[in-house]
OpenMM code with the backbone's topology and positions (N, CA, C; nanometers):
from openmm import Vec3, app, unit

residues = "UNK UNK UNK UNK UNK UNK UNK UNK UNK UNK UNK UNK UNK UNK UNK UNK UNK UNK UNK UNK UNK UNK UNK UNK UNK UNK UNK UNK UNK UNK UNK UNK UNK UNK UNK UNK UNK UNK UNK UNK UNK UNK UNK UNK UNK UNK UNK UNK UNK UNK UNK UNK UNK UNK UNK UNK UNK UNK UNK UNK UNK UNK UNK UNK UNK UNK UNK UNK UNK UNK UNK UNK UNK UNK UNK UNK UNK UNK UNK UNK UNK".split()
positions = [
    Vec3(-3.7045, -0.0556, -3.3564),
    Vec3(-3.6859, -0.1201, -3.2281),
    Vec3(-3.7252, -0.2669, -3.2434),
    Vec3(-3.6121, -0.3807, -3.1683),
    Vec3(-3.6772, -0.5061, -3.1807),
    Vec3(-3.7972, -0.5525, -3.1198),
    Vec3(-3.8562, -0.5873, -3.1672),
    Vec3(-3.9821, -0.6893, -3.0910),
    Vec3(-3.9551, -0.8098, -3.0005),
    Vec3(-3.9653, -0.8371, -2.8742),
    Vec3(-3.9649, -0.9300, -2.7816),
    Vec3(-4.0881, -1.0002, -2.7621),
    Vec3(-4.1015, -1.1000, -2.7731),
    Vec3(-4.2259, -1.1794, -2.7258),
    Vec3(-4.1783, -1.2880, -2.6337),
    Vec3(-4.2744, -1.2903, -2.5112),
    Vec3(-4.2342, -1.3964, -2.4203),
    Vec3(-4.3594, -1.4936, -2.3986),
    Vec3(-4.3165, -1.6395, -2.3797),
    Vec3(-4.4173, -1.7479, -2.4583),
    Vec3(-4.3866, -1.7972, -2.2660),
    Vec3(-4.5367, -1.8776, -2.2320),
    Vec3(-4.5219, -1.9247, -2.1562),
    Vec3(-4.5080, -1.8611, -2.0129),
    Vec3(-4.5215, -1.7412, -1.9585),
    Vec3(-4.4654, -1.6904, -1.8689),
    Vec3(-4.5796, -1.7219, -1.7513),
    Vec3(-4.5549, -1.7383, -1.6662),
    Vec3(-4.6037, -1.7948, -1.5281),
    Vec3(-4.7194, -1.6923, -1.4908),
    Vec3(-4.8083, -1.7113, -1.4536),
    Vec3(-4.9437, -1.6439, -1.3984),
    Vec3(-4.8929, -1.5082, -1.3033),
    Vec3(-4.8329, -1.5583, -1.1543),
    Vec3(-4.7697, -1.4869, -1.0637),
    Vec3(-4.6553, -1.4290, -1.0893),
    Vec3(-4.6144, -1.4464, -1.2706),
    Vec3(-4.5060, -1.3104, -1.2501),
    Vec3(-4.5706, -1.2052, -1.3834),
    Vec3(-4.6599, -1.2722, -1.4360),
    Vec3(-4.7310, -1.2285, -1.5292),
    Vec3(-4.7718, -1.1020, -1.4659),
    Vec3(-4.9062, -1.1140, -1.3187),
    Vec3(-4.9940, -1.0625, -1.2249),
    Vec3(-4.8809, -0.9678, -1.1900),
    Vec3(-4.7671, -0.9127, -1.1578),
    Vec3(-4.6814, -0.9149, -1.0222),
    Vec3(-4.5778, -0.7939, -1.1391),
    Vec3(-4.5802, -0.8248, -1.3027),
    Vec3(-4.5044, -0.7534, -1.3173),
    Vec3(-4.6449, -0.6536, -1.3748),
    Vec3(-4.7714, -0.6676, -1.4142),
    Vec3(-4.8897, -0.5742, -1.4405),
    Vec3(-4.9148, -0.4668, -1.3232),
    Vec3(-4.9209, -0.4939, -1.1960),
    Vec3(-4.9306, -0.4584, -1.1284),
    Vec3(-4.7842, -0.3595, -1.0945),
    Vec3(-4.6420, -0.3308, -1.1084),
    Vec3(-4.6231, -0.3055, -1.0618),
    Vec3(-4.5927, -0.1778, -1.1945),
    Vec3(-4.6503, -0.2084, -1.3465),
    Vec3(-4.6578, -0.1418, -1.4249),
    Vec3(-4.7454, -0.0386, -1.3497),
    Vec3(-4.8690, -0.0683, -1.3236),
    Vec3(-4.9267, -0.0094, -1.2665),
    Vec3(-4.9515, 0.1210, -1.1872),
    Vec3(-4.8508, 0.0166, -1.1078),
    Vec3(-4.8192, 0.1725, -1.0095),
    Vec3(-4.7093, 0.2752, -1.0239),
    Vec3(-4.6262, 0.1805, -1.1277),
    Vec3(-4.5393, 0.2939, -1.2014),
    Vec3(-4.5839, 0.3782, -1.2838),
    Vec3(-4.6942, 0.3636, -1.3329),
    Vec3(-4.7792, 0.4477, -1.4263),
    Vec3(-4.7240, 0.4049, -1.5656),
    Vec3(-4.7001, 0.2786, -1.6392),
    Vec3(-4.6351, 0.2959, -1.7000),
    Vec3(-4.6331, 0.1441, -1.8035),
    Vec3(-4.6685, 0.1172, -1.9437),
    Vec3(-4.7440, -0.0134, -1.9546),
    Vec3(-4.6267, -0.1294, -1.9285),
    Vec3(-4.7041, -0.2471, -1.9668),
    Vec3(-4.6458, -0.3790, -1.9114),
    Vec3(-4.4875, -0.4119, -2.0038),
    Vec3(-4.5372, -0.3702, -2.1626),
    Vec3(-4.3600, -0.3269, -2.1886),
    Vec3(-4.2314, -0.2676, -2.1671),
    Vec3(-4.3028, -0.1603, -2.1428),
    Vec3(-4.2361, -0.0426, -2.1019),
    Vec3(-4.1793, -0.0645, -1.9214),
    Vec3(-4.2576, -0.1192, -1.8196),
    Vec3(-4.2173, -0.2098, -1.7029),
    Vec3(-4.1000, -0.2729, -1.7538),
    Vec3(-4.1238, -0.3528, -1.8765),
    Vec3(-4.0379, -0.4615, -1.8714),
    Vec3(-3.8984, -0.4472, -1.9116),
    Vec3(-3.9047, -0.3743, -2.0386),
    Vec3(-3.7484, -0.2846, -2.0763),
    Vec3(-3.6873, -0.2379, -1.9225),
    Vec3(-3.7891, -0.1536, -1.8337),
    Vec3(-3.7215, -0.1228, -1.7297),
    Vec3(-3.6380, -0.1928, -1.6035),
    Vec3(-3.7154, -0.2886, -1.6045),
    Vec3(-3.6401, -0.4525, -1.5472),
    Vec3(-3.5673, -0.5004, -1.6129),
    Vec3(-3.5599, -0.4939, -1.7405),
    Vec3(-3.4160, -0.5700, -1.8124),
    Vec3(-3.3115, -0.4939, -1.7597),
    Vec3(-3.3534, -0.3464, -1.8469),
    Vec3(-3.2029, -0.2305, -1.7912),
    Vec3(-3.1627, -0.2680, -1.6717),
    Vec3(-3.2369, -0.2919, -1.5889),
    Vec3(-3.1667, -0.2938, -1.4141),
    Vec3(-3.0885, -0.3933, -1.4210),
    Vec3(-3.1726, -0.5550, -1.4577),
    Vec3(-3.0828, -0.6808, -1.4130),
    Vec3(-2.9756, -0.6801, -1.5218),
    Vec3(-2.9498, -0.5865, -1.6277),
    Vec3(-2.8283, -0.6573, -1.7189),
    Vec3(-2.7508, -0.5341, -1.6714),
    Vec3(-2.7424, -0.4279, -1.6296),
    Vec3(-2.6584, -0.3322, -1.5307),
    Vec3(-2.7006, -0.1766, -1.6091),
    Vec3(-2.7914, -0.1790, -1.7217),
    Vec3(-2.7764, -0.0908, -1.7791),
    Vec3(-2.7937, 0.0723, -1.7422),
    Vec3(-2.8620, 0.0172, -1.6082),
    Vec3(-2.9643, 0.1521, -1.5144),
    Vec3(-2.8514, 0.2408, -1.4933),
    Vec3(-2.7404, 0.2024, -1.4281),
    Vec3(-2.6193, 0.2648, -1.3847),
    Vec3(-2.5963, 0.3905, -1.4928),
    Vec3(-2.5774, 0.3494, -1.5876),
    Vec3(-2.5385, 0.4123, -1.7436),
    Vec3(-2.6026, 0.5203, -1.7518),
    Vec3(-2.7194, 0.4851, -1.7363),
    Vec3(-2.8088, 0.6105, -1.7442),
    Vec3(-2.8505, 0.6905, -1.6787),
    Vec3(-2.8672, 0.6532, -1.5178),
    Vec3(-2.8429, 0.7328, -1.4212),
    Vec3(-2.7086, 0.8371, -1.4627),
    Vec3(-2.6009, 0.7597, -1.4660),
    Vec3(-2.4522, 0.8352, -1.4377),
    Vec3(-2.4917, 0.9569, -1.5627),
    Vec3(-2.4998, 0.9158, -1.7080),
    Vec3(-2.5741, 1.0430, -1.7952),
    Vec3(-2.6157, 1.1556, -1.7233),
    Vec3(-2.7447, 1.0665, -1.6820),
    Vec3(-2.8660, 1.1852, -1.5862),
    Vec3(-2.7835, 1.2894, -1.4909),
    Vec3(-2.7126, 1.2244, -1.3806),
    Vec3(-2.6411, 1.3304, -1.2881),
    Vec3(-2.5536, 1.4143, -1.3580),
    Vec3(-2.4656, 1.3553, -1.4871),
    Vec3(-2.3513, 1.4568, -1.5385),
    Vec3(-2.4909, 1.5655, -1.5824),
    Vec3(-2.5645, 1.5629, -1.6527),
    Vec3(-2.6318, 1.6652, -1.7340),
    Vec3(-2.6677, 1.7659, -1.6085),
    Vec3(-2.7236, 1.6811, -1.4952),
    Vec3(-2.7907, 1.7915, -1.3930),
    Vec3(-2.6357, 1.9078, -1.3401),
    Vec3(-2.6046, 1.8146, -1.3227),
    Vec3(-2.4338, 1.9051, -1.2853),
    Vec3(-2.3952, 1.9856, -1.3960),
    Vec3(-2.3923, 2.0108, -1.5365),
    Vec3(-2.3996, 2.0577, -1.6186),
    Vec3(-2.4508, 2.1997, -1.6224),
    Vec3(-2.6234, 2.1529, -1.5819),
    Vec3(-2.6894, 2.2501, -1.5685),
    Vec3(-2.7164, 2.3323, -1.4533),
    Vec3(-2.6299, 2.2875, -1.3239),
    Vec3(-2.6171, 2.3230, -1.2257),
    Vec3(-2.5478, 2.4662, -1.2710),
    Vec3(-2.3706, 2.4403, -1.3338),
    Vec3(-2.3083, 2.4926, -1.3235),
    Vec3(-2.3407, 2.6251, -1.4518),
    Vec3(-2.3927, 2.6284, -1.5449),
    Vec3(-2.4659, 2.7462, -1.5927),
    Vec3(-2.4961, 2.8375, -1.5350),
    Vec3(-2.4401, 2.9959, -1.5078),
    Vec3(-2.4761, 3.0919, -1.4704),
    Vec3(-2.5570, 3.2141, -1.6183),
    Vec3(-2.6659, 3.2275, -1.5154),
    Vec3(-2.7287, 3.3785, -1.5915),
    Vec3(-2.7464, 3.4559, -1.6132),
    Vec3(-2.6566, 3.5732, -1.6185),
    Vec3(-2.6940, 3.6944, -1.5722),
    Vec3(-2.8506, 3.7434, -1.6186),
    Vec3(-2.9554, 3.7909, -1.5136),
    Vec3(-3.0025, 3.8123, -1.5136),
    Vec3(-3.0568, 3.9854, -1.5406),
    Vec3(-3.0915, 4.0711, -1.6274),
    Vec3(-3.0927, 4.1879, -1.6376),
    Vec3(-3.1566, 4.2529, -1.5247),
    Vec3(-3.0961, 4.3788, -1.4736),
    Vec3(-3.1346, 4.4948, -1.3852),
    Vec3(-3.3515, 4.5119, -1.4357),
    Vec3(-3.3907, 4.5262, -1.3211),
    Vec3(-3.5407, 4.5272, -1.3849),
    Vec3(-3.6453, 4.4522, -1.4212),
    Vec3(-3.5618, 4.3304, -1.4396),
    Vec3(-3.6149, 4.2001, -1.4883),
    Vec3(-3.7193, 4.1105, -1.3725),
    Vec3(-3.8114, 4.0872, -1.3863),
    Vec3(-3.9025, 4.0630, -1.2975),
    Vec3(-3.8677, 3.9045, -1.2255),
    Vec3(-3.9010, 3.9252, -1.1092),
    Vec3(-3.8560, 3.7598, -1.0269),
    Vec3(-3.9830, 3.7009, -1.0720),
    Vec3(-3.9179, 3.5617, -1.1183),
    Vec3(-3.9938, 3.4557, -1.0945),
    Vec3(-4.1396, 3.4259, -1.0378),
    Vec3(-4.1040, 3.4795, -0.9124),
    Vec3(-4.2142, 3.4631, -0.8128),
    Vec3(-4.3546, 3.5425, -0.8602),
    Vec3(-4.3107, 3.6932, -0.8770),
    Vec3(-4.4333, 3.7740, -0.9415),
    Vec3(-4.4853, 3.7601, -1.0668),
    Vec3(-4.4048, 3.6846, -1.1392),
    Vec3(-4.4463, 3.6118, -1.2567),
    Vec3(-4.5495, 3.4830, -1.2147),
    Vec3(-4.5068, 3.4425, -1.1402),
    Vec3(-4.5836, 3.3169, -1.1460),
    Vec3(-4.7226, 3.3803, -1.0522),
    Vec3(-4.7198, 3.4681, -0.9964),
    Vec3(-4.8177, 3.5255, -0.8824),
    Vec3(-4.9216, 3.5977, -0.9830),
    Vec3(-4.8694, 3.6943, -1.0688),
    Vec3(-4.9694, 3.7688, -1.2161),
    Vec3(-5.0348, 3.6554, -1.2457),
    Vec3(-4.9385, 3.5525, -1.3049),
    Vec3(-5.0691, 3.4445, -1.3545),
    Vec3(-5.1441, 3.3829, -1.2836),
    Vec3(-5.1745, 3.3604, -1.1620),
    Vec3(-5.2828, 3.3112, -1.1021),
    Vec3(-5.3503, 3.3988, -1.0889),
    Vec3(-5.3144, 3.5031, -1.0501),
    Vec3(-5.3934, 3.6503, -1.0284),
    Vec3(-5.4804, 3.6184, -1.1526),
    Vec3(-5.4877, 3.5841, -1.2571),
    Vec3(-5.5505, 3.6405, -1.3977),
    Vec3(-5.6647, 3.5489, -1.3725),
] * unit.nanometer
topology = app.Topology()
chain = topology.addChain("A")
for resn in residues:
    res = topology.addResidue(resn, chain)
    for name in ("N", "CA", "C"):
        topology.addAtom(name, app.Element.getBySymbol(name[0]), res)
């Protein structure tokens, strides 16, 4: 992966993009790739990916076997434990 270094960058966008790393949970690089993707259009791209896959996996059916325990009591045993 290339290395970016930015020289000079202003206090208040310095402050403004830490902070909003922040609350994205997420560090000040990793913020920043995410602001590039948006302003050069790339977000679109990857969104549109994201929805085909969910639709993808929407459309997957399972047959599920006769007997086979729901979900629910599965997840209910394990707290039980």
């Amino acid at each position: 992966m290339t290395l970016l270094q930015v020289r000079s960058c202003p206090d208040d966008v310095y402050e403004s993009l830490s902070r909003l790393a922040r609350a994205e949970h997420r560090s000040i690089a990793q913020q920043t790739v995410v602001l590039l993707r948006r302003a050069l259009g790339m977000e679109s791209a990857r969104r549109e990916r994201r929805r085909a896959l969910l639709l993808e996996l929407a459309s997957i059916h399972v047959d599920i076997p006769a007997g086979f325990p729901e979900p629910e009591m599965l997840v209910r045993e394990d707290r039980d434990r």
